[in-house]
Structure formats: structure tokens, C-alpha cells
C-alpha positions in Angstrom: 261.4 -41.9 17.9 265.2 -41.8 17.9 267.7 -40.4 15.6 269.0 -43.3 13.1 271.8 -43.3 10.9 272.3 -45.5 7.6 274.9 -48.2 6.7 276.8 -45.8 4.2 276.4 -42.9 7.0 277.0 -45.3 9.7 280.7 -46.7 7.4 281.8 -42.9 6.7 281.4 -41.7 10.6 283.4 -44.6 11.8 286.1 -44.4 9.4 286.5 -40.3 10.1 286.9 -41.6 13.8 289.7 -44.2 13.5 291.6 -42.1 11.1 291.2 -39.5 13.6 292.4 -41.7 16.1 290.2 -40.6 18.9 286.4 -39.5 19.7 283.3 -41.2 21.1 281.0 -40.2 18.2 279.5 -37.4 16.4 277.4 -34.4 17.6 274.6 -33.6 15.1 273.4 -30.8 16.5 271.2 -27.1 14.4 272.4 -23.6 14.6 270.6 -20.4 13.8 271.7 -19.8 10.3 271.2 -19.3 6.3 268.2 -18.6 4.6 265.7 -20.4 5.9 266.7 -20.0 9.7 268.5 -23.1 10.5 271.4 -25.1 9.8 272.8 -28.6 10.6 276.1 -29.2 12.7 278.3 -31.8 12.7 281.5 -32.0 14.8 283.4 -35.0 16.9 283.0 -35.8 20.5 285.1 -36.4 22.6 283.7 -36.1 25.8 279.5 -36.0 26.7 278.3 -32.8 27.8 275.5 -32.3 30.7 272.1 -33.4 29.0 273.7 -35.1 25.6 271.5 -37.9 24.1 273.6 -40.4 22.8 271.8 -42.6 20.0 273.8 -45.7 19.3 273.1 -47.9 15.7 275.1 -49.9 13.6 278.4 -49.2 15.5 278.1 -45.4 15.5 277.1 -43.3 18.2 275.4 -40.2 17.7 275.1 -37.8 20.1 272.6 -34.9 20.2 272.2 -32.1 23.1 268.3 -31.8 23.9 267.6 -28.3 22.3 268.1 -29.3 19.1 266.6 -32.7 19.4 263.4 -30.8 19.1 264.1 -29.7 15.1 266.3 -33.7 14.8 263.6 -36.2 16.1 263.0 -39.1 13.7 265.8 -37.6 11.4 268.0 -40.3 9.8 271.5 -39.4 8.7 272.8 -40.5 5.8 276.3 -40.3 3.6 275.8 -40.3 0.0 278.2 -39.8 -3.4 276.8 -38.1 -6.4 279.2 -37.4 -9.0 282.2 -35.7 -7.6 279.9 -34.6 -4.7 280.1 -36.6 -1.7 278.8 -35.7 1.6 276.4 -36.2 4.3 272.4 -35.9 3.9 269.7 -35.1 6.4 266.1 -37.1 6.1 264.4 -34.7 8.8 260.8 -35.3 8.7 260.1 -31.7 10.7 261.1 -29.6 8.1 258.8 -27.7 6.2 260.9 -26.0 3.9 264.8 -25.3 2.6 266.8 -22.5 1.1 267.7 -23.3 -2.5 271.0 -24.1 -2.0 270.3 -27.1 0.5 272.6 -25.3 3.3 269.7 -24.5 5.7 266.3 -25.4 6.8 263.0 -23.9 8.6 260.5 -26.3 11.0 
């Protein structure tokens, strides 16, 4: 299993990295955090740390660092626009619950 990312997510990462005007991808990474214990991260890379995964699809690459691949595998990343809300979504298949208010996870 890999991580994957969708066309819309896939659209939205690339744009945030040209208008940036520099970067190699996007870390999706989890944190210790919120309610349920755990939180998604997402920040820009510019260079590869020692033991990064990098998953590449559609154009994008996505780079992961190997302790959180454990709580990412299989996840597919996605950008979606509901209203006035816009904003990336996580299909994780590990986790077994979430807070109420979406910010964090447990596996």
C-alpha cells in the first residue's frame, strides 16, 4: 500500500507550490495532539530528511517520514470545497475513531 492523493488534492498541492515559488512536495506527517490523541500535519519540503518516503502521483509528491507511515498507510488525501469551507480531507483507513470536531484522530 502507498499513500495516494486525488486529482482535486493532487491540483491544490501543486498550485500552493508554484505560487510559493519553491519546494519538492508536501510532508503529511501525525503529531500527538487533540482529543482523540493524534493529529495530521501538513507542511512544504524543501529538502528530504534521513528516512523520508516520498510517494509520487498525478504530479505531486508526497513525502512521509517512516514513524508516522505506520498511522498514514493506504491513506488518500484529498482537497475538497463545501460551502465557504475549503480544505484538505484525510481518507485514513486505520482510524478507528475521531474527536467531534474532525481536528484529531485515534488508531
Amino acid at each position: 500500500m502507498a499513500i495516494t492523493i486525488t486529482e482535486a488534492a493532487a491540483s491544490r498541492v501543486a498550485s500552493f507550490l508554484e505560487n510559493r515559488g519553491k519546494g519538492i512536495g508536501l510532508r503529511l506527517g501525525v503529531r500527538t495532539s487533540g482529543c482523540s490523541g493524534m493529529a495530521y500535519v501538513l507542511e512544504f519540503v524543501d529538502q528530504l530528511d534521513e528516512g523520508d518516503l516520498v510517494f509520487e502521483e498525478k504530479g505531486v509528491k508526497i513525502i512521509v517520514d517512516a514513524k508516522s507511515l505506520v498511522y498514514l498507510e493506504g491513506t488518500e488525501l484529498d482537497f475538497a470545497k463545501e460551502g465557504l469551507n475549503e480544505g484538505f480531507k484525510f481518507n485514513n483507513p486505520n482510524v478507528s475513531s475521531e474527536c467531534g470536531c474532525g481536528e484529531s484522530f485515534n488508531v
